[in-house]
C-alpha positions in Angstrom: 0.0 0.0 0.0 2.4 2.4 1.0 4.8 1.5 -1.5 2.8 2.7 -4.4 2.8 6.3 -3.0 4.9 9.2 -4.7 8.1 9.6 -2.9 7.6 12.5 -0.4 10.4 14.7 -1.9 8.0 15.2 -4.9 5.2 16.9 -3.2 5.0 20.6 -3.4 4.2 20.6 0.6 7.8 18.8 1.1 9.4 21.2 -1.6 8.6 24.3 -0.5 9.2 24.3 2.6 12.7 22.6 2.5 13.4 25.4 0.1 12.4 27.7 3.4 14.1 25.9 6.1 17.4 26.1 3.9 17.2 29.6 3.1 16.6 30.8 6.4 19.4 28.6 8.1 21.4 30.1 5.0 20.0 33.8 6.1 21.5 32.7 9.9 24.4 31.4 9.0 25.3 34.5 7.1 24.4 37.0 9.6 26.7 34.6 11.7 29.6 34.6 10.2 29.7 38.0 8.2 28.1 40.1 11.0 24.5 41.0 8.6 22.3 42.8 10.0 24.6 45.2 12.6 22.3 48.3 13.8 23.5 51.3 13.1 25.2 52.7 16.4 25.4 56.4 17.9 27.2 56.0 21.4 27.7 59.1 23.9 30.7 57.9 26.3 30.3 60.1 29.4 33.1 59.5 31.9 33.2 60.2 35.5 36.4 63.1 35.8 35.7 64.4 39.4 38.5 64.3 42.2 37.3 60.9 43.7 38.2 58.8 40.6 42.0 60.1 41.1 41.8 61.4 44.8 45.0 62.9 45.9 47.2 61.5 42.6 47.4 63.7 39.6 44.6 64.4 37.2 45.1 61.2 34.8 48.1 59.6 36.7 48.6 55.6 36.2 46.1 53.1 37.8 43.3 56.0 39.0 39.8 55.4 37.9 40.3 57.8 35.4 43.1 56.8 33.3 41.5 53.3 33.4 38.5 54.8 31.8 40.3 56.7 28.8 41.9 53.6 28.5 38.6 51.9 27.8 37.8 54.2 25.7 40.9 53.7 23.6 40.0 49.8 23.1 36.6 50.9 22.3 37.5 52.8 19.5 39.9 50.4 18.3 37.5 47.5 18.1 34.9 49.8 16.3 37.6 50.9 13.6 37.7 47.1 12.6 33.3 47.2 11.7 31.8 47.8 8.1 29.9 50.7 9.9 31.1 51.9 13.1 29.6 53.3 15.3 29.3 56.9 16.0 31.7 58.2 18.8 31.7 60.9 21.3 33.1 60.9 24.6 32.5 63.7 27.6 33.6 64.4 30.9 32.2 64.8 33.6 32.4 66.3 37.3 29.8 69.4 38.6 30.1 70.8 35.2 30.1 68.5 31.3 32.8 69.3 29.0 33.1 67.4 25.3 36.1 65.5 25.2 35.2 65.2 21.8 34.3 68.1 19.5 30.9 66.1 17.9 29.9 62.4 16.8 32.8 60.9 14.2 32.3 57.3 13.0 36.5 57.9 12.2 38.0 56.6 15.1 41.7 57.5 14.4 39.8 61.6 14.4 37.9 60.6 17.9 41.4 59.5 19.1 43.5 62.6 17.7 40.5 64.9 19.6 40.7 63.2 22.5 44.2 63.3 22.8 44.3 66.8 22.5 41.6 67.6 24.8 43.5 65.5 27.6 46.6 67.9 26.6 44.9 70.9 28.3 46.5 71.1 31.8 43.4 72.8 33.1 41.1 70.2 32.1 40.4 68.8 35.2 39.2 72.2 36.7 37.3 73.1 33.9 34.5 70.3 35.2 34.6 71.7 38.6 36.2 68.4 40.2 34.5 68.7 43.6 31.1 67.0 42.6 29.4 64.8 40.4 26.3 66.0 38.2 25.3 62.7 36.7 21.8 64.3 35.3 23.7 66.9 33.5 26.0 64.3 31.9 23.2 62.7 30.5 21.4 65.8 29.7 24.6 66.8 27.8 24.8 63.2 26.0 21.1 63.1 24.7 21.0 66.4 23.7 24.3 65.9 21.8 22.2 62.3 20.4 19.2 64.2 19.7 20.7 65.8 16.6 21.8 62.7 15.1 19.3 60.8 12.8 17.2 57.8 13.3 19.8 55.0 14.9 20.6 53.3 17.6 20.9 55.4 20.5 23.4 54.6 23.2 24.8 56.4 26.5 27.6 54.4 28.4 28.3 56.9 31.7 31.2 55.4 33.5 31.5 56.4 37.4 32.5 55.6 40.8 28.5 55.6 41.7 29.3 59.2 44.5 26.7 61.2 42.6 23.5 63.1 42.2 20.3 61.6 41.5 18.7 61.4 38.5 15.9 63.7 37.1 12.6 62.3 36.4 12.5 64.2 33.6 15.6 63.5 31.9 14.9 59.3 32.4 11.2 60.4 30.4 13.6 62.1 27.6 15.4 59.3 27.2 12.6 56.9 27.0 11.0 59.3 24.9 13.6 59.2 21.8 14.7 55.8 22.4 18.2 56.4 24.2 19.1 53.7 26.2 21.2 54.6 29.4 24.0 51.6 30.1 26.5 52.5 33.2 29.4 50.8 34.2 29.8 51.8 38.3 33.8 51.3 39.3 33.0 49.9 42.6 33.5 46.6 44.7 30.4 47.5 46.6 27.7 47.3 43.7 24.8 47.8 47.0 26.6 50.7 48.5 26.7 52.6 45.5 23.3 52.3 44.2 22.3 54.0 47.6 23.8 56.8 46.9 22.5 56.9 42.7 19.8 55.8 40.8 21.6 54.2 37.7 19.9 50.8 38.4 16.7 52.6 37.5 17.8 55.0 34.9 19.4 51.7 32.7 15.7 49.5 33.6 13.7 51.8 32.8 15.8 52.7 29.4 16.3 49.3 28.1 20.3 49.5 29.4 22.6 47.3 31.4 23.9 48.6 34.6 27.6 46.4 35.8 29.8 46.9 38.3 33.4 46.9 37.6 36.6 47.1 39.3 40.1 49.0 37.6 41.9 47.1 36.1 38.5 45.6 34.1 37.7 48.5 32.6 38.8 47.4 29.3 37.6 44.3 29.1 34.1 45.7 30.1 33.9 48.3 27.4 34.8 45.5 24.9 32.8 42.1 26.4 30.3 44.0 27.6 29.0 47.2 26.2 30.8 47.4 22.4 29.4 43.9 22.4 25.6 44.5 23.2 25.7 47.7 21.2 26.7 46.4 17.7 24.8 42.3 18.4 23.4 41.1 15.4 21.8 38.4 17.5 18.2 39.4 16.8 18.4 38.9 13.1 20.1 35.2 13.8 17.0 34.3 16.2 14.8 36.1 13.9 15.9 33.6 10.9 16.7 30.7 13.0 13.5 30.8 14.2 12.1 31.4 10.6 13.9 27.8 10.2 11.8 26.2 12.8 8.6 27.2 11.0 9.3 26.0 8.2 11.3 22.9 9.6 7.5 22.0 11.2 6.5 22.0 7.5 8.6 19.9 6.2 8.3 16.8 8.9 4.2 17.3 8.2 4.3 14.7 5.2 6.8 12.1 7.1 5.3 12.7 10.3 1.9 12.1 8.1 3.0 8.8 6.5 5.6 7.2 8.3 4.2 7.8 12.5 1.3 8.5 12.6 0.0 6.1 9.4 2.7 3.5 9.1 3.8 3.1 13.2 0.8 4.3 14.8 -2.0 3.0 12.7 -4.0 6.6 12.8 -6.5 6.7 10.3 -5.2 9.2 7.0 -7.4 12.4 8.2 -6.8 11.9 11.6 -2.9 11.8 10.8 -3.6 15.0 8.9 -4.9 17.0 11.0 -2.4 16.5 13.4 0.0 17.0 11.5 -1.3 20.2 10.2 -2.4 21.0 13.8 1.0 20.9 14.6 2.4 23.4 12.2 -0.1 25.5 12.8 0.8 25.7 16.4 4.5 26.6 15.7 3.6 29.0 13.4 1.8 31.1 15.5 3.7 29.8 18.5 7.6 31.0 17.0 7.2 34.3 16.2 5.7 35.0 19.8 8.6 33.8 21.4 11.0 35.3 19.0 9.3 38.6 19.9 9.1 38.4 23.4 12.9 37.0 24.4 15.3 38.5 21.3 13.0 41.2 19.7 12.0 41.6 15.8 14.6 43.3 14.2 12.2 44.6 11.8 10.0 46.3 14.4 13.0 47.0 17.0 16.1 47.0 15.1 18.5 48.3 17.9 20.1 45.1 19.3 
């Protein structure tokens, strides 16, 4: 009986979908390897410059929480010079008062680094943000107003500071939420509790889609890189996006063997019953995928940021 059936590979519902399944594990396996389907990146770097990142050393010295953070930022923009697209760049300071560290947004790395450099040449630097406190609010102000003026992209603000700060307007957390700037902080601190007493960045990156880490100097580099140059420029939404594409159409393709060969052959279910669940189950991964896709990794297509 079974015998004198067509082979399944020459049914149109066996075809079609294998042509699916392959070209979205194809689609995943290229965004894998070559990196498809990067977001287009604006970061703000604000760093922490007031007295308690050096304390009594000089302004910049080895080993203070400062140098260790214009050190990140030196591996930062040397990973992004090696992307297609890199990401938009600029860095600020930080301590009562925000000064640019950066003259504006440059995707040129090698220019972020010459401006930077020569920023960090002005002895008077460290006075110039009024070292004796530290306005967190108006760092951010200062960043999304700076991101405000860039078109539509991925909007990112990594603040780096020792957590001894001011709190955070309401009203600056509801502009960020507002155009989509996502607040990430990485607190140089072994006491991760202590600090968010005193700040609240734990909120501010919650409510804003951001990470919050703690960090210690000495990781600083590693953190900008693992971390936070990492999650910025993922791709992984448009892998999960096709790989689960994949299972779709993988739950097409079984519906003919799982038709004939279980359900008919092993478990002697008669041919409509077979069928419909068979078809019941692809229609339940159908629907099924895409809610899942959307609710743990995003749709790129609606929520392209990573």
């Amino acid at each position: 009986m079974y015998s004198r059936r067509r082979a399944l590979w020459l049914y149109p519902l066996f075809q079609i979908p294998l042509m699916l399944f392959a070209l979205c594990l194809l689609a995943a396996a290229l965004c894998w390897l070559l990196g498809l389907g990067r977001p287009n990146v604006a970061a703000a770097i604000a760093l922490d410059l007031s007295s308690s990142t050096y304390e009594n050393q000089p302004f910049n010295a080895p080993n203070t929480i400062v140098n260790q953070e214009l050190e990140a930022v030196r591996s930062y923009l040397t990973e992004n010079a090696k992307l297609n697209r890199p990401n938009q760049v600029q860095v600020f300071g930080f301590g009562a008062l925000v000064v640019p560290l950066t003259p504006s947004f440059q995707s040129d790395s090698a220019q972020v680094q010459t401006a930077l450099a020569q920023t960090l040449a002005d002895p008077n630097l460290s006075q110039r943000v009024l070292p004796g406190s530290t306005n967190v609010d108006a760092a951010l102000q200062s960043a999304q107003t700076a991101l405000s003026a860039l078109p539509a992209g991925c909007k990112e603000i990594l603040l780096v500071t020792d957590g001894t700060g001011d709190r955070i307007a309401d009203t600056t957390l509801q502009t960020a939420k507002a155009s989509k700037t996502r607040i990430n902080v990485l607190l140089v601190t072994s006491d991760l509790g202590q600090s968010l007493k005193n700040i609240d960045l734990a909120g501010a990156a919650l409510q804003t889609g951001g990470v919050i880490l703690p960090g210690q100097v000495g990781r600083l580099t590693t953190l900008f890189i693992d971390q936070f140059f990492t999650r910025f420029n993922s791709n992984l939404k448009w892998i999960f996006f096709w790989l689960g594409l994949a299972w779709v159409a993988l739950m097409w393709l079984l519906i003919l063997p799982l038709d004939r060969w279980i359900l008919q052959y092993w478990l002697k279910l008669p041919m409509n019953t077979s069928g419909q669940i068979t078809l019941g189950n692809a229609l339940f991964w159908t629907v099924l995928t895409p809610i899942i896709v959307w609710q743990v990794f995003g749709i790129p297509l609606i929520s392209p940021c990573s």
